[in-house]
MMTF fields as JSON, N, C-alpha, C and O atoms, coordinates in Angstrom:
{
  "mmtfVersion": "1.0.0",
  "mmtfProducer": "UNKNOWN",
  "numBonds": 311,
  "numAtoms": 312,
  "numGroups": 78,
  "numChains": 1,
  "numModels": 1,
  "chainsPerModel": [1],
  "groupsPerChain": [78],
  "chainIdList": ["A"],
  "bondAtomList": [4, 2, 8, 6, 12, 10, 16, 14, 20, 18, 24, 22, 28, 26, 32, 30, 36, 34, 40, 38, 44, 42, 48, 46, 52, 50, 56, 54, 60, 58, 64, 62, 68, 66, 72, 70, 76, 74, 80, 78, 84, 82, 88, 86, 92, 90, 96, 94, 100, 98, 104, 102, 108, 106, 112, 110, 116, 114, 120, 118, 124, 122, 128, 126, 132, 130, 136, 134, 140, 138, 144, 142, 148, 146, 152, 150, 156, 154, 160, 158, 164, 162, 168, 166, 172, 170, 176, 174, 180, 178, 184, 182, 188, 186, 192, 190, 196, 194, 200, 198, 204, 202, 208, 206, 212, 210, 216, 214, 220, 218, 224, 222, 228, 226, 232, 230, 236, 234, 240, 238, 244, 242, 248, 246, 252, 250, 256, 254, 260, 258, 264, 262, 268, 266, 272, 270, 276, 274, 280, 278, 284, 282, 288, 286, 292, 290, 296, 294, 300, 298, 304, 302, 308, 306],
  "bondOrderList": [1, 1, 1, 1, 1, 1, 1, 1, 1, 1, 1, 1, 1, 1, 1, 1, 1, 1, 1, 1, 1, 1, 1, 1, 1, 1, 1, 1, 1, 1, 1, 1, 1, 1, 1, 1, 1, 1, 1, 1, 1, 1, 1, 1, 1, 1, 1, 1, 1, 1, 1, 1, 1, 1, 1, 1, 1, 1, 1, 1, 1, 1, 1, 1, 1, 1, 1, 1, 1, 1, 1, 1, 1, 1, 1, 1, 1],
  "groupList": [{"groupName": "UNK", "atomNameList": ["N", "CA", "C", "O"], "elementList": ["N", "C", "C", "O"], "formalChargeList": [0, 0, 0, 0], "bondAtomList": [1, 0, 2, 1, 3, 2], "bondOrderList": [1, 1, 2], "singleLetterCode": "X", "chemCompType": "L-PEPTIDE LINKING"}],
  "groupTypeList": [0, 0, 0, 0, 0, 0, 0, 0, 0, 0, 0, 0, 0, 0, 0, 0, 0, 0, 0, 0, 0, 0, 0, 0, 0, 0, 0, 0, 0, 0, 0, 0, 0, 0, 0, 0, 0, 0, 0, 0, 0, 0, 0, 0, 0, 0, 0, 0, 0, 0, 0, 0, 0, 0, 0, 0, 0, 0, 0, 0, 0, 0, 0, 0, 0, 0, 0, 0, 0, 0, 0, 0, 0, 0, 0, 0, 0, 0],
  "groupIdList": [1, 2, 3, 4, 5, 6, 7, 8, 9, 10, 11, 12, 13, 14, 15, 16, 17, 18, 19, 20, 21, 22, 23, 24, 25, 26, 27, 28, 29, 30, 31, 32, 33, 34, 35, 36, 37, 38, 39, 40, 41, 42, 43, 44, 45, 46, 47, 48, 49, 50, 51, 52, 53, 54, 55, 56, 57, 58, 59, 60, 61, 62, 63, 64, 65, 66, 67, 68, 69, 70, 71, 72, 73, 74, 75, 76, 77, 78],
  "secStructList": [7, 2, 2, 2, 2, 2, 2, 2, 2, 7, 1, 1, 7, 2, 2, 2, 2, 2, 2, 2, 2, 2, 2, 2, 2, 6, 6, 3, 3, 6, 6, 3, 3, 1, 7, 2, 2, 2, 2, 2, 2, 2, 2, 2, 2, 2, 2, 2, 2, 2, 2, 2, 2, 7, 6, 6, 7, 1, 2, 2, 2, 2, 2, 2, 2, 2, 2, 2, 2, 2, 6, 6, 7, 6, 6, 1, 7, 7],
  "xCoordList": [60.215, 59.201, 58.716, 59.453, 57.325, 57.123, 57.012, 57.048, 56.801, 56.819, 58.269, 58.447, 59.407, 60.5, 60.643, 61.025, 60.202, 60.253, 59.648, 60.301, 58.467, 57.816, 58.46, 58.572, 58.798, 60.097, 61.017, 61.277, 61.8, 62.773, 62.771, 63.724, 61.238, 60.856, 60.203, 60.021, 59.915, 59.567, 59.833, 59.372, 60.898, 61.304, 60.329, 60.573, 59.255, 58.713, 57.104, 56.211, 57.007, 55.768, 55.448, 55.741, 54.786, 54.564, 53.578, 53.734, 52.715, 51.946, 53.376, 53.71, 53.865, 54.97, 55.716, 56.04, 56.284, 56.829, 56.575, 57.392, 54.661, 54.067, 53.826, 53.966, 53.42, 53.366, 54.662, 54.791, 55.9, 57.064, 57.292, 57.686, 57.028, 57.456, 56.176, 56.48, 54.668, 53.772, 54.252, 53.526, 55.255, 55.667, 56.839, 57.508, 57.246, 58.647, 58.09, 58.57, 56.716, 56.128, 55.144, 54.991, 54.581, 54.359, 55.264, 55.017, 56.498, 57.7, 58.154, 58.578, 57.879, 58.897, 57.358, 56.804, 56.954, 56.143, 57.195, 57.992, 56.974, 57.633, 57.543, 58.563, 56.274, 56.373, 56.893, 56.918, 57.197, 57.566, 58.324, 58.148, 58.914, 59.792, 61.249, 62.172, 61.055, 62.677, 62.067, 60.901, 63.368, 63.364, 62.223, 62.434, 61.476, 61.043, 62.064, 61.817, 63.22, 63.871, 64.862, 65.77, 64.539, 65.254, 64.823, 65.482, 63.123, 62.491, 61.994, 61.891, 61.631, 61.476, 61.967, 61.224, 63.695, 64.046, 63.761, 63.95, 63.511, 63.184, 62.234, 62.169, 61.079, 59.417, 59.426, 58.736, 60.081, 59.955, 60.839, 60.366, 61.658, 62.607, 61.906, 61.892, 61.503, 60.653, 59.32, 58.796, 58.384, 56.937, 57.569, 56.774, 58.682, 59.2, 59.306, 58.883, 60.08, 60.04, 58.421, 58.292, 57.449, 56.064, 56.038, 56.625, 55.498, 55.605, 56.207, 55.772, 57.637, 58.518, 57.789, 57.909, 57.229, 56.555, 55.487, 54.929, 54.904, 53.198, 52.75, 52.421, 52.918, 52.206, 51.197, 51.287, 50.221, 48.417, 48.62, 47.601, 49.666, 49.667, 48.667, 49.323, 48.002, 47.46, 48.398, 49.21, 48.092, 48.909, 50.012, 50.395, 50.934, 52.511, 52.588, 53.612, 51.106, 50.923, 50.652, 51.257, 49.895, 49.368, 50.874, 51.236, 51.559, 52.62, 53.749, 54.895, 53.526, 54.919, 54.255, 55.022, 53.159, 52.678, 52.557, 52.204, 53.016, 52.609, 53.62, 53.204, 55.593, 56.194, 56.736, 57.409, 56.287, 56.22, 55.189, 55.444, 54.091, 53.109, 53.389, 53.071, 54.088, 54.306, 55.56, 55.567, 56.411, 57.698, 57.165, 57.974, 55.994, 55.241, 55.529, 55.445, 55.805, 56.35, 55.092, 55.242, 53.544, 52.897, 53.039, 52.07, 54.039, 54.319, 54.575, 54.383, 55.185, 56.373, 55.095, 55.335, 54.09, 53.156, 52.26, 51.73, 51.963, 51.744, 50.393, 49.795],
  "yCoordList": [73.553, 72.874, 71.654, 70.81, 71.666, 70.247, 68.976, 67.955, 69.353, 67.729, 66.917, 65.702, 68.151, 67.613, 66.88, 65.731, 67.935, 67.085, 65.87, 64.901, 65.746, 64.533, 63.31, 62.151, 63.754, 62.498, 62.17, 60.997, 63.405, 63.1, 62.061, 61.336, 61.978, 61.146, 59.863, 58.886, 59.865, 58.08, 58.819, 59.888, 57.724, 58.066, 56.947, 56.917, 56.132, 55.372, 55.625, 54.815, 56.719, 57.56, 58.265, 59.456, 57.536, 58.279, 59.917, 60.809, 59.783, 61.242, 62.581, 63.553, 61.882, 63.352, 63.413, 64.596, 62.73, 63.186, 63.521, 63.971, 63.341, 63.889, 65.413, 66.35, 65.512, 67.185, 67.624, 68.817, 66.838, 67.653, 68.087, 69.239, 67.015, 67.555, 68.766, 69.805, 68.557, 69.563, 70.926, 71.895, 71.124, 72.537, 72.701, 73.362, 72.075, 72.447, 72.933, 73.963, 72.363, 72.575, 74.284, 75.071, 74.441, 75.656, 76.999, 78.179, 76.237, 77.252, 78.034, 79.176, 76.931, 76.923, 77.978, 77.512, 79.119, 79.411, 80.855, 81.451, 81.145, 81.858, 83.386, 84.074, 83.961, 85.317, 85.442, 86.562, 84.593, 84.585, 83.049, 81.972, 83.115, 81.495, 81.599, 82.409, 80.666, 80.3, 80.091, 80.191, 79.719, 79.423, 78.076, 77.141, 77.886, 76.308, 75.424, 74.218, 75.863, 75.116, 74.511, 73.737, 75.017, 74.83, 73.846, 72.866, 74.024, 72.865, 72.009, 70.909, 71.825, 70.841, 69.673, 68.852, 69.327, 68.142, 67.903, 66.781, 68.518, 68.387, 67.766, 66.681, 68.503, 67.445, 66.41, 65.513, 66.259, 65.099, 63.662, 62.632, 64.047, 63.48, 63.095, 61.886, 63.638, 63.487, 63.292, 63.499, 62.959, 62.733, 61.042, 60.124, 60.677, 59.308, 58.669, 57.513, 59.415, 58.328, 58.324, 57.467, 58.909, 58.368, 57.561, 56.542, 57.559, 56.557, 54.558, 53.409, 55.521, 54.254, 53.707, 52.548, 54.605, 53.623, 53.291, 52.421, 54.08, 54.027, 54.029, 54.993, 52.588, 52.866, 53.92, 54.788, 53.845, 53.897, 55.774, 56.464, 56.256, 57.79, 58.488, 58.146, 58.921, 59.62, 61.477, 61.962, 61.774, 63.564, 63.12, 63.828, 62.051, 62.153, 61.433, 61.113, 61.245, 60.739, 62.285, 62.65, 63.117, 64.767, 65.372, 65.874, 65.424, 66.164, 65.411, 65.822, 64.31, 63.781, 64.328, 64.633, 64.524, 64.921, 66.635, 67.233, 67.023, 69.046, 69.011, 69.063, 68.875, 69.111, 69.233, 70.153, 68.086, 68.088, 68.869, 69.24, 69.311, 69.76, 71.872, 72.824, 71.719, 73.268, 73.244, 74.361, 72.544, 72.799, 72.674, 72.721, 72.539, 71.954, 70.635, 70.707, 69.622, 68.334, 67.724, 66.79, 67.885, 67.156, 65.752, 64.994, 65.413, 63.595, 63.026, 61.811, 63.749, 62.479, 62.835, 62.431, 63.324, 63.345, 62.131, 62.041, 61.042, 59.417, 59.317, 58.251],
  "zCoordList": [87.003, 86.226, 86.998, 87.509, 87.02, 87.909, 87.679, 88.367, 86.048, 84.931, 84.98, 84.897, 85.166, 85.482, 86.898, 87.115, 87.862, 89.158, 89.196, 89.582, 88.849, 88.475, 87.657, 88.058, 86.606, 86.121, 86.842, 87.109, 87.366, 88.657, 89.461, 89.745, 89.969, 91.027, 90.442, 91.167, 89.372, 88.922, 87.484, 87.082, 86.717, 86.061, 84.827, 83.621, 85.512, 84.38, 84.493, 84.247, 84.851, 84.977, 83.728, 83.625, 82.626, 81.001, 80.749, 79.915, 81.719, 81.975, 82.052, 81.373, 83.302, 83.153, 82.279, 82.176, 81.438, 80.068, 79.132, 78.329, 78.822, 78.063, 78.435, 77.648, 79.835, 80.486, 80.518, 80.791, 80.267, 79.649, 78.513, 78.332, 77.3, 76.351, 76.132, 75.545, 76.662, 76.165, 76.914, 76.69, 77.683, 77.625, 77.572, 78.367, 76.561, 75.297, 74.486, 74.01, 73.92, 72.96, 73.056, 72.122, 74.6, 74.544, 74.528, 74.281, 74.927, 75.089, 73.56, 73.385, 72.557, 71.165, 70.359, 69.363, 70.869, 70.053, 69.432, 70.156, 68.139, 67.341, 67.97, 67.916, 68.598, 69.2, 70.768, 71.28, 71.319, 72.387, 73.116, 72.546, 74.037, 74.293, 74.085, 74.17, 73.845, 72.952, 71.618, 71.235, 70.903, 69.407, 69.033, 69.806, 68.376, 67.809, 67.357, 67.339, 66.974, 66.667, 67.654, 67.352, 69.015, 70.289, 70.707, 71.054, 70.745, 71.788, 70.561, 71.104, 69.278, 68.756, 69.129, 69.666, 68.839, 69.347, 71.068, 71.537, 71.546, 72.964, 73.067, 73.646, 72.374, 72.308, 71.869, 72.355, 70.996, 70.102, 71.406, 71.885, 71.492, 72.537, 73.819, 74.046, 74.427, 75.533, 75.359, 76.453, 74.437, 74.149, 73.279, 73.483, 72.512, 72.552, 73.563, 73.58, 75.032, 75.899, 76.482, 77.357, 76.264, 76.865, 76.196, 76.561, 75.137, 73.902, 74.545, 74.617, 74.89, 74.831, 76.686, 77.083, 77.369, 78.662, 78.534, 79.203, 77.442, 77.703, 75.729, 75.038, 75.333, 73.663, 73.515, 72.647, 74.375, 74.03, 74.577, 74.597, 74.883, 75.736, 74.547, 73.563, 74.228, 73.314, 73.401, 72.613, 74.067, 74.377, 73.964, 73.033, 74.257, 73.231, 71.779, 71.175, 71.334, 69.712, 69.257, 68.249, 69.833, 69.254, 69.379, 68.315, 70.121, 70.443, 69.78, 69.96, 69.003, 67.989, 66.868, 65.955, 66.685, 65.29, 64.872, 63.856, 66.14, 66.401, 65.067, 63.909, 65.606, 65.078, 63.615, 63.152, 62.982, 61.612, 61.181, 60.035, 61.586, 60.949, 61.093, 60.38, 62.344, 62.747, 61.562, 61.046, 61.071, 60.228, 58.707, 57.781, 58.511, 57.419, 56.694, 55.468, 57.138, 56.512, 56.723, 57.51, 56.248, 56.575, 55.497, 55.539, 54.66, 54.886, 55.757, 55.749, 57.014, 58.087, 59.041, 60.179, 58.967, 60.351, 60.164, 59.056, 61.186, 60.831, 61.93, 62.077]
}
């Protein structure tokens, strides 16, 4: 994965953790991937630390909000 290599190599680089968690998030689809319930905490986990380098990341505000909305909890989606 190259989003990983990319974190690898600067680990306070917020783009590549958003292009990480966004393919956890393509991975966790129900007809094919792994489970959603595999990579959920993964996205969520890794689209926080963009978050936590970069407030303003917009792609890891869409991709904290996929998850609740793909599990149907649309209260906790903010």
């Amino acid at each position: 994965m190259r989003f990983q290599a990319a974190v690898d190599a600067d680990t306070t680089f917020a783009p590549a953790y958003a292009g990480l968690a966004a393919t956890y998030s393509a991975l966790g689809l129900v007809f094919y991937g792994e489970p959603p319930g595999e990579t959920r905490p993964k996205v969520i986990a890794v689209a926080r630390k963009a978050l936590e380098l970069d407030p303003e990341l917009a792609e890891a505000r869409v991709l904290l909000a996929n998850p609740p909305e793909q599990a149907h909890r649309w209260g906790s989606v903010q």
